[in-house]
N, C-alpha and C positions, 0 to 999 in steps of 0.2 A: 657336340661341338659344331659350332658354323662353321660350313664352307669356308669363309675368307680366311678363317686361321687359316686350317689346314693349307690354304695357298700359298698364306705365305709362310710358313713351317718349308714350304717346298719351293722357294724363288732361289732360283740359283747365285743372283746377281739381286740383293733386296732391296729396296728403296728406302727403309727405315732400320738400320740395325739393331736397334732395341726392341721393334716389334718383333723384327724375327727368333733375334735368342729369347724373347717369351715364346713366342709359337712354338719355335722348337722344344723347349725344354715340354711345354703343354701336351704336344703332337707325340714328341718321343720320348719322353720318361712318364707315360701317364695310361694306364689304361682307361681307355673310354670311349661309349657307345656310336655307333654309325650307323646309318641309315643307307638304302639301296640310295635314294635320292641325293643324300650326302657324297657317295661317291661317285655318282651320275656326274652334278655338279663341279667334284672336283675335278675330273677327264674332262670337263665340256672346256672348264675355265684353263686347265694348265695348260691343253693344247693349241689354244686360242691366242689371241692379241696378239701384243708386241715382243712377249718373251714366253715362247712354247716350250716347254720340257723338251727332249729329248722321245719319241716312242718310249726306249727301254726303260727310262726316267718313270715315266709312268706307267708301267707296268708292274715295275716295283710298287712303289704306291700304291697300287690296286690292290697288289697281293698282303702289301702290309696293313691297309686299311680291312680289308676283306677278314684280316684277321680279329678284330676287335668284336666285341659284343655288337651283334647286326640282326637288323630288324627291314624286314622288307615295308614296300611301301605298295598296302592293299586297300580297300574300301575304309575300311576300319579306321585306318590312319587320314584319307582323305576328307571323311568325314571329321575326324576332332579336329585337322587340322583346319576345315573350312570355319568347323563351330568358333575356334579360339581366335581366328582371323575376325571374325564380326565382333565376337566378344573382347577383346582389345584392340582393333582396328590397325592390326599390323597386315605385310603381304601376306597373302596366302604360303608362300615358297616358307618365311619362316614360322608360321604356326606349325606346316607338317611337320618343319624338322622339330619344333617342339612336342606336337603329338609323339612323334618316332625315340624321343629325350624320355617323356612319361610311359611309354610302352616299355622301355630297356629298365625301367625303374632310377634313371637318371635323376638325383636331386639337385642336381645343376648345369648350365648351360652353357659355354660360352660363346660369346659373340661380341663384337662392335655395334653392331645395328640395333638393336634392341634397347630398352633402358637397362642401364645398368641398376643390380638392387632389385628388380620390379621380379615376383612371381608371378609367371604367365601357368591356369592353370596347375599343377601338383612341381613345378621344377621354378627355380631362381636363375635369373639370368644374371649374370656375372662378366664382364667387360675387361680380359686380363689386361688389355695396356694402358686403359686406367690409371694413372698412377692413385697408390694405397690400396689399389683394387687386393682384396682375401687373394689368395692363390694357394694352392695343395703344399704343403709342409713338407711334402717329398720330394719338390723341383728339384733335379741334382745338376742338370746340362749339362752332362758329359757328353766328348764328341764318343762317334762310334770308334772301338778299338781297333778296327781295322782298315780304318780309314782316317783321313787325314780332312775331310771335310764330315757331317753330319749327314747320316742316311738314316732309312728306314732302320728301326730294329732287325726285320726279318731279313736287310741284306747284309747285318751284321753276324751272324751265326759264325761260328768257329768250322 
């Protein structure tokens, strides 16, 4: 999953409400793969700009993302990622997290950046706020039950 979802899965204050309850429902009712670079990215970006998380805010999120199928990001991956960067002349940042998608055995991607539809490599990238865009058959968006706004699964626990 790209970065930018996961951002906005996590703006406390969104700018787009319909992107967010897709992110959300993608982000937290979905298992799916992350990369050490994927969460690098998300710290870099939620602590930044004009609406920072909270620290504890993301610490959470590290620990919930941390939890997911993860895949560090060593030679191996720099290397497909630079290959697939030439080889469809996207940035280098999203081939690796695509390299990081085909390592986990990921057969789909999601992102905004990318074309939507287009197989980069062994994974299809998929554009959830697309409208008609496919989306998993299991979306449920349920808020967390022990909260009265939407967190991380892991700070849901009983």
């Amino acid at each position: 999953m790209d970065t930018n979802i996961l951002v906005v899965a996590a703006e406390r204050k969104p700018n787009d409400d319909r992107k967010s309850a897709i992110a959300r429902d993608l982000v937290l009712d979905q298992v799916f793969g992350v990369s050490a670079q994927s969460i690098a990215e998300f710290v870099n970006v939620a602590t930044g700009g004009r609406k920072p998380l909270p620290a504890a805010e993301v610490d959470r999120w590290i620990e919930f993302l941390s939890g997911m199928p993860f895949t560090v990001l060593d030679a191996a991956i720099v290397r497909r990622g630079h290959w697939l960067s030439r080889r469809y002349r996207i940035q280098y940042c999203d081939a690796a997290l695509l390299a990081a998608a085909e390592r986990l055995g990921a057969p789909i991607f999601y992102s905004e950046d990318l074309n939507h539809g287009q197989t980069y490599g062994s994974v299809q990238v998929l554009n959830p706020f697309r409208y008609g865009s496919p989306t998993p058959r299991n979306l449920v968006g349920t808020p967390c039950p022990f909260s009265s706004t939407r967190t991380p699964r892991s700070s849901c626990r009983a």
